[in-house]
C-alpha positions in Angstrom: 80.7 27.5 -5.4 80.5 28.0 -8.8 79.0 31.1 -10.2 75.8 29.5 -11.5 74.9 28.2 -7.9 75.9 32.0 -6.6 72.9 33.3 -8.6 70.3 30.6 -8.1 71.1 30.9 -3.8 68.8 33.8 -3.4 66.0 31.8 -5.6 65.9 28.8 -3.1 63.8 30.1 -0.6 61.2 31.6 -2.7 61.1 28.6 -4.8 60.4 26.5 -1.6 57.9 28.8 -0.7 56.2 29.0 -4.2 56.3 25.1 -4.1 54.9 24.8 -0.4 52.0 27.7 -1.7 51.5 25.2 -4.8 51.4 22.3 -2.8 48.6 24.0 -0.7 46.8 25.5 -3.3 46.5 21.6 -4.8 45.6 20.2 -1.3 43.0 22.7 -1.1 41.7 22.4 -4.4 41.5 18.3 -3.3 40.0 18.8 -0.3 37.2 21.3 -1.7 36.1 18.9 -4.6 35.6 16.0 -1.8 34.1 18.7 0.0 31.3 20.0 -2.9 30.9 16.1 -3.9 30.1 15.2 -0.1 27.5 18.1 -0.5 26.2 17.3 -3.5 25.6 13.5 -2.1 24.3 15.2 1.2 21.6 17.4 -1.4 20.8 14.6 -3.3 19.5 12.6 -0.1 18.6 15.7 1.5 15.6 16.1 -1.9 15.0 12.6 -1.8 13.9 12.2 2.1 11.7 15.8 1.1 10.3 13.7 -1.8 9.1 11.0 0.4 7.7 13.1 3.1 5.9 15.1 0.8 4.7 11.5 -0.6 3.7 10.6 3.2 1.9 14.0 3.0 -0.2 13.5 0.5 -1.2 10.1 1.7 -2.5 11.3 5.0 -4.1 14.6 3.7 -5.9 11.8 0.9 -6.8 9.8 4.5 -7.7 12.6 6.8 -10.3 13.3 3.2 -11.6 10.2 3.8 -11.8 10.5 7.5 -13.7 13.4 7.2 -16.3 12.1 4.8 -16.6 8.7 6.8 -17.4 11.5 10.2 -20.0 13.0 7.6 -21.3 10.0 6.9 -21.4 8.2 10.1 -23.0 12.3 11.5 -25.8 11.5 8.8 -26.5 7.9 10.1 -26.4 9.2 13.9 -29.0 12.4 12.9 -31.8 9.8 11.6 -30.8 7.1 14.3 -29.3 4.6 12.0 -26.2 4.8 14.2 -25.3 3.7 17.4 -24.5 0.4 19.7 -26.2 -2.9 18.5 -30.4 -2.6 19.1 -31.3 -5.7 17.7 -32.3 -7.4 21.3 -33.9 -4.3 22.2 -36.2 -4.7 18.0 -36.9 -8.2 19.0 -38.3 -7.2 23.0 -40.5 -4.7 21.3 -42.0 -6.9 18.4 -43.0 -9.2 21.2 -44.8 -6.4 23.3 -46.1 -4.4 20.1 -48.7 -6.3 19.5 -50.4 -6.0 22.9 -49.3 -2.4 23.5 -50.8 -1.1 20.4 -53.9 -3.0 19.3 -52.3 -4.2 16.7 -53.2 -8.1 16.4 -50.6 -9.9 14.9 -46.8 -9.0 14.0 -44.3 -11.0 12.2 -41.0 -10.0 12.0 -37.4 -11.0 10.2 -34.3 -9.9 10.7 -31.6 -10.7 8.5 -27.7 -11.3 9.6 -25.9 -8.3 9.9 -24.1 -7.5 6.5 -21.4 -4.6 5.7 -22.8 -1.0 5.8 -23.1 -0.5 1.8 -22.6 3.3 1.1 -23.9 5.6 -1.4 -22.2 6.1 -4.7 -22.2 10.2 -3.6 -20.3 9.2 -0.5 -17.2 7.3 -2.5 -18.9 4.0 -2.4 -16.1 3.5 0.3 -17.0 1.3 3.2 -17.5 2.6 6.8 -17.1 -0.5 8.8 -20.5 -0.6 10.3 -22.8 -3.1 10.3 -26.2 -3.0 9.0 -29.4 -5.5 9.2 -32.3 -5.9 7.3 -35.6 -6.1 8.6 -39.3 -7.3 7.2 -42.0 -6.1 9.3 -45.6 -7.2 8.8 -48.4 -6.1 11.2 -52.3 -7.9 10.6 
């Protein structure tokens, strides 16, 4: 061997093991920037999926509002008997026997087809799904 190779034979181990460190230090500097960029991607979807169930929250907190003021509404209609199952056979028995039970002589009656519920302006002007019907009572 010639002298030049004598005093590099001591370096070749710790250049192979400065090589193999390198070699790991680059796989593991790889391996970590896949690893932030997967959780970056995993964060971004992570926010979006919050942003759309907070969206989904606010859309049934705006329909458990109007819920509530439909209950309201429908509790007002139920207090003064405006609410309940269909009476209208029941109005037309007693505008045949009203006029005998009460002295009064003659009563004429109309009752108009049932039409939406219209609501107040101060409840949202927001309709209930209830039916109303109008009625034209004269008595003689």
């Amino acid at each position: 061997m010639s002298r030049r190779a004598d005093l590099l034979e001591p370096l070749k181990l710790p250049a192979l093991v400065l090589a193999g460190v390198l070699l790991a230090a680059v796989l593991l500097l790889y391996g970590s920037g896949r690893f932030a960029n997967a959780m970056a991607d995993a964060h971004s979807e992570l926010e979006r999926r919050l942003t759309d169930a907070n969206i989904h929250l606010q859309r049934l907190r705006g329909q458990h509002a109007n819920l509530q003021t439909d209950a309201e509404a429908f509790a007002r209609l139920a207090e003064h008997g405006l609410a309940g199952p269909e009476q209208r056979l029941a109005l037309v028995h007693l505008m045949q026997v009203l006029p005998g039970e009460t002295g009064v002589d003659q009563a004429a009656y109309q009752l108009a087809a049932q039409r939406a519920y219209a609501r107040l302006p101060s409840d949202g002007g927001a309709p209930l799904n209830l039916s109303a019907s109008a009625m034209t009572l004269q008595l003689a």
